[in-house]
N, C-alpha and C positions, 0 to 999 in steps of 0.2 A: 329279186336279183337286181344289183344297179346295175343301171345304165349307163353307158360307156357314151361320152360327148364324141362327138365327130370331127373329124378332121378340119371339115369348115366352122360346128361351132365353134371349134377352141379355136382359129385366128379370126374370129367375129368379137370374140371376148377378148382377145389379147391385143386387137386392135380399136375396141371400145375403150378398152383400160391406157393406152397409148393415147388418145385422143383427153381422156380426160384428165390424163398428168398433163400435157403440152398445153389444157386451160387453164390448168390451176397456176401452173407458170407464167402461161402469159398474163393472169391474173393477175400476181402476187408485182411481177414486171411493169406493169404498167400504175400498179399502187407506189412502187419506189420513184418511176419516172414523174407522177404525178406529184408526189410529194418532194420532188428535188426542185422541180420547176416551180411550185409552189412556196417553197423556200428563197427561191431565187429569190421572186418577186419582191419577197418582204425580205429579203437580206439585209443586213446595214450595210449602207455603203460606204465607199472607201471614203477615207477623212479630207479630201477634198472637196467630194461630192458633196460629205455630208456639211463639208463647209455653208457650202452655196444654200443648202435642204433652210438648212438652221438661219438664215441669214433672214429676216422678213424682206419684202418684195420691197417695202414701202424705206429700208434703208439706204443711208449713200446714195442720196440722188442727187442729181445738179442743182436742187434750191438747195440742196444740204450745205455742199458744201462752198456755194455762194455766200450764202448768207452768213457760215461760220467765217468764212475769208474776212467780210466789212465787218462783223459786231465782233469776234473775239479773236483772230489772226493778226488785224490790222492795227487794231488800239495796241498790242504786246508790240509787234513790229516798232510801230511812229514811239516808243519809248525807247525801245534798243536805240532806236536809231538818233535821240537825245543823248542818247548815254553815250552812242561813239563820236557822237560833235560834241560833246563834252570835253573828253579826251585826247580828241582831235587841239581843241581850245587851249589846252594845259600843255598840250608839250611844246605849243606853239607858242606859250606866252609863261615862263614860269611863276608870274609874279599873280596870275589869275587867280580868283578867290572861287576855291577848291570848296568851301566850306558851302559860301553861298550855292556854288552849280548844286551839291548834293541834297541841300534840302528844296531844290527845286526841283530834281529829280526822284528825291521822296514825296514830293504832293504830287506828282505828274504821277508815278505809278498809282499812287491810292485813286488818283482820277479813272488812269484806266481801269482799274480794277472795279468799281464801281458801273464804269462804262459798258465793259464786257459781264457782267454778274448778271445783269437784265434777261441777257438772252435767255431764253429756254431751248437746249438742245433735246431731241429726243432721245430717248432710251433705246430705240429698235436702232439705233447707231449707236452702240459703244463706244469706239474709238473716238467717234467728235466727242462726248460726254466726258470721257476721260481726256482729252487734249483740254478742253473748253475747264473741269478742273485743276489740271496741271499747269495752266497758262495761269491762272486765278493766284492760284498757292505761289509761283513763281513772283508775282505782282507784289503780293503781300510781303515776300522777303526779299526784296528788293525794297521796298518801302520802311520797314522795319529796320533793314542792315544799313541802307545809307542813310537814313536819320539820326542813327547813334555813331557813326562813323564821322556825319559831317564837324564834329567836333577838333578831330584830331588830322585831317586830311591836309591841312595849311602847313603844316610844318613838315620840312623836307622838301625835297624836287616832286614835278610833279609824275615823273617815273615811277618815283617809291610812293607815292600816294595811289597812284594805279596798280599798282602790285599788291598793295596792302587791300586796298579795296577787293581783287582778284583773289587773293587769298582768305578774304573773310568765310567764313564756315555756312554762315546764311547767305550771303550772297552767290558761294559756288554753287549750294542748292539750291537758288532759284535756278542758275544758269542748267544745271543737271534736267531740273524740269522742265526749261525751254525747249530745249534739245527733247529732252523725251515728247512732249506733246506735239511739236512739229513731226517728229517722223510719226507720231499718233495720225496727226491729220494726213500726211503724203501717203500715209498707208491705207487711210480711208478712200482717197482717191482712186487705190487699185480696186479694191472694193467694188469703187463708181465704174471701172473700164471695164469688171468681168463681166458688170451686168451688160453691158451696151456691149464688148465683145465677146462672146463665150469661151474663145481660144485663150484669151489672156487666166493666167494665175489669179486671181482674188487675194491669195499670200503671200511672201517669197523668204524664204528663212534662208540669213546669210549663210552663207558655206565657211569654213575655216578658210579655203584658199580658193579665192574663184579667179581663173585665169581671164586674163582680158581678152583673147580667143572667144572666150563665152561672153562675157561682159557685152562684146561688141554683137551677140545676134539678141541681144535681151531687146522688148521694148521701151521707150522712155519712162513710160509708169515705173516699170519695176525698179529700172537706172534710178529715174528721182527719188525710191522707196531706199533702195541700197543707199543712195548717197545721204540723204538723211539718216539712215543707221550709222553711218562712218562717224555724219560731226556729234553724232548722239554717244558714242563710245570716245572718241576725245575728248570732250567737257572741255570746249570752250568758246567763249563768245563769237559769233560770225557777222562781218556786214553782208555777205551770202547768203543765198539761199539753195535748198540743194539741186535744185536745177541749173547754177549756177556753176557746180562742182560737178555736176553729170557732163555738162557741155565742154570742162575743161580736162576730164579725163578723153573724153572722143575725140576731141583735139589732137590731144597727145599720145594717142592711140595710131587715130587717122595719119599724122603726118611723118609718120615712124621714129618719133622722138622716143617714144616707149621702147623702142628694138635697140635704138642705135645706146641708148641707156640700157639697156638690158635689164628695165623693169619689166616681169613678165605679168606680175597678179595685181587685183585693181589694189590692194590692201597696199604693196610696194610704192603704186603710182602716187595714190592719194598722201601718203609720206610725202612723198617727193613733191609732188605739189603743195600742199600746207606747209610745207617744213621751209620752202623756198618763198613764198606769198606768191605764189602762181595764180591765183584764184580770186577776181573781182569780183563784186555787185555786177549784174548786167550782163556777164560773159555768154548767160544762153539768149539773151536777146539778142547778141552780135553775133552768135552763129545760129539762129534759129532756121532761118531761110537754108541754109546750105546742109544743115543735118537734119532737121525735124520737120518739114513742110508735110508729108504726111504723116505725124505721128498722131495717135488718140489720146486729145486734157482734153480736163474740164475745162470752160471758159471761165476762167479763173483772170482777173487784173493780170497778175504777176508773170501771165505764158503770153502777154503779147502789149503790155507795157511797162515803164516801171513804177514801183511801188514808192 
């Protein structure tokens, strides 16, 4: 005959049986915790992060971009800066031989280009790498355009020979690659600040409309990055530089010229400044002391003398 379980067997098994589901739970619980946390760990991270992850240790650093500054920065610079005492020369003199400046301004680039090709940039810096060949390319059509130009340059004013030159198809792209490779190097610099400050950006992707509101809590890096993205989307030659055009928006910011104008976004200001010749050689070294005494450059010539 069976036997009949007891009133305390049966809640010794229905509490054995309770006890063994509430493990296999916490079991099963603590395999999802473990593996979430465990995912964390190896997550990808976000594209900032992974910014910096991918970046080597050993790029963007202060010999970096010292040394890019003297051997390929400065030779492209001291030829611009030929080419606007050139034109300086011409409107000052109409009868100046237009032909001669230009093939002297065609072996001066082939010099620097030669000058600058020596260097070895590293590869664990892209952006010098790529400034360092955009500067090169720009040299070369600049050498190549006013050589065959200096032919016909003598005849006319020396206005229309400037314009003519300006509109030539190789000589705008060298100017296109100037511009690009400078804002290549100002952006390498941010690069330089994220390492030495971890709060700064490494990046900064222009916004369609960035108010001067914000403009004005940016730090300098990022200002000098933006302002070289500005003259790099104009396409066309500057005796400036964009710390230059960073100093003269703060300016016009700071003194409420921008309000009493009713420019509100830097894109507006910067119009107005280019469009008027607001904007000198030198203007951040004449407000450096009053706006940037503590900001984070590289010791770079051009942030505390002139070039």
């Amino acid at each position: 005959m069976e036997k009949r379980l007891s009133r305390t067997d049966l809640l010794f098994a229905l509490g054995f049986l309770f006890l063994l589901i509430v493990a296999i739970a916490a079991f099963f619980s603590g395999v999802k915790v473990g593996t979430q946390r465990t995912e964390a760990l190896y997550a990808k991270p976000s594209p900032t992060m992974e910014a910096r992850t991918v970046t080597s240790p050993n790029a963007y650093t202060q010999q970096d971009l010292v040394s890019f500054y003297h051997n390929v920065f400065l030779p492209h610079r001291e030829w611009m800066a030929e080419w606007s005492a050139a034109r300086t020369r011409w409107l000052s003199d109409d009868t100046a031989d237009r032909s001669a400046s230009l093939k002297e301004l065609a072996k001066l680039a082939a010099a620097k280009y030669e000058e600058s090709k020596v260097t070895a940039v590293s590869s664990v810096s892209p952006l010098l790498m790529n400034a360092q060949n955009n500067y090169l390319k720009s040299l070369k059509l600049f050498e190549n355009s006013l050589g065959e130009m200096a032919a016909k340059v003598n005849d006319g004013s020396s206005a229309s020979a400037i314009a003519a030159v300006s509109k030539n198809a190789y000589f705008s792209e060298g100017i296109r690659l100037t511009l690009l490779a400078q804002s290549q190097y100002y952006n390498a610099m941010l690069k330089w600040g994220a390492t030495v400050n971890l709060s700064l950006p490494d990046n900064y992707e222009l916004p369609n409309v960035l108010p001067n509101s914000e403009w004005s809590k940016l730090p300098l890096l990022v200002k000098n990055a933006i302002a070289a993205q500005y003259m790099f989307k104009n396409r066309s030659d500057y005796d400036y530089l964009p710390q230059d055009l960073t100093a003269r928006i703060d300016q016009f910011i700071n003194s409420g010229q921008a309000d009493k104008m009713k420019q509100k976004t830097v894109r507006s200001t910067v119009d107005m400044l280019m469009g008027t010749g607001a904007i000198r050689s030198g203007d951040y070294l004449s407000l450096r002391s009053r706006y940037y005494a503590k900001e984070l450059l590289p010791m770079l010539p051009f942030f505390s003398s002139d070039t």
